[in-house]
Structure formats: structure tokens, C-alpha cells
C-alpha positions in Angstrom: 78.2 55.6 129.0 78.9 58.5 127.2 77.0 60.9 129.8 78.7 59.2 132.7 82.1 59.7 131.2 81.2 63.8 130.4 79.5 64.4 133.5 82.8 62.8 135.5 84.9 65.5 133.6 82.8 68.1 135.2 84.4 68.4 139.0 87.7 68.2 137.5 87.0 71.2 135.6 85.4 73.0 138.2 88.2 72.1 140.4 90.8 73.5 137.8 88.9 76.4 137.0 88.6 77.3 140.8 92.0 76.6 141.1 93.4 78.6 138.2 90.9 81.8 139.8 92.5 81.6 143.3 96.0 81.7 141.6 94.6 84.9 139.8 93.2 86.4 142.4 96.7 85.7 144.5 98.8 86.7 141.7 96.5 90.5 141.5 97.0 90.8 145.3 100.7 90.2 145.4 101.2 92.5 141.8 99.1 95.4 143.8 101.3 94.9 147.4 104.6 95.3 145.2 102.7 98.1 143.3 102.3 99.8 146.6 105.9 99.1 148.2 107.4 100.5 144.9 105.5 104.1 145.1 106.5 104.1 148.8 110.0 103.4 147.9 110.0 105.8 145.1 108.7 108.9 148.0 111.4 108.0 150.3 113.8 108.2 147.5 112.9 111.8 146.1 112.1 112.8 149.6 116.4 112.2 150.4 117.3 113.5 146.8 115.1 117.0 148.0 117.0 116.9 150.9 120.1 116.6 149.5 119.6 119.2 147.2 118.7 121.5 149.5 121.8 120.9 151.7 124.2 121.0 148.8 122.2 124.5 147.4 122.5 125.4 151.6 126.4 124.6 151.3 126.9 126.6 147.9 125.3 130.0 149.7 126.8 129.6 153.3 130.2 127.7 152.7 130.7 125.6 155.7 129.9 121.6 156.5 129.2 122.9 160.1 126.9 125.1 159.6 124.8 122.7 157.6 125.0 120.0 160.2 123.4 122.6 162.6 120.3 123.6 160.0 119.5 120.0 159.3 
């Protein structure tokens, strides 16, 4: 009896410890995609703060908005 009664625990702790890897695995994948979107955002935000550097350094030298529209 007692056999029968360990041996029956077994598939619900395979199933458990299956299910507890695929959440894992899932909860890696969507930690590395938000990993990835948050460098990406992070280069398209320095990449506008160069830009606006540069224009507001380019305004300082040359003095005009019009001027600046035509450079960029």
C-alpha cells in the first residue's frame, strides 16, 4: 500500500516540476525580450539627445532657427 500510494505521487511531481521549468524557461525569455527592447530604447534615446545637442551647439555658433532647419 504504501508503494502504491508513493509511486502515485510520482506523475504529479513530474508534472509540477515540468510545469514549474516551462514557467522558467517563459519567464527567462520574456526577461531577455524586455532586456533587448530597453537597450534599443535606451540608443534611440541618446541617439535624439546627440542630435539635439548638436543642433543647439549648431544654433549657439550660427544664430538662426533657419539655418538649422536647412543643416538638419
Amino acid at each position: 500500500m504504501k508503494i502504491s500510494m508513493t509511486f502515485g505521487y510520482i506523475p504529479l511531481f513530474s508534472r509540477a516540476l515540468t510545469l514549474m521549468k516551462s514557467r522558467l524557461k517563459g519567464a527567462q525569455k520574456g526577461h531577455s525580450l524586455l532586456k533587448k527592447k530597453s537597450d534599443a530604447l535606451t540608443m534611440r534615446f541618446r541617439k535624439i539627445l546627440r542630435q539635439i545637442i548638436e543642433v543647439s551647439v549648431l544654433w549657439r555658433v550660427r544664430g538662426t532657427y533657419h539655418e538649422m532647419v536647412t543643416i538638419i
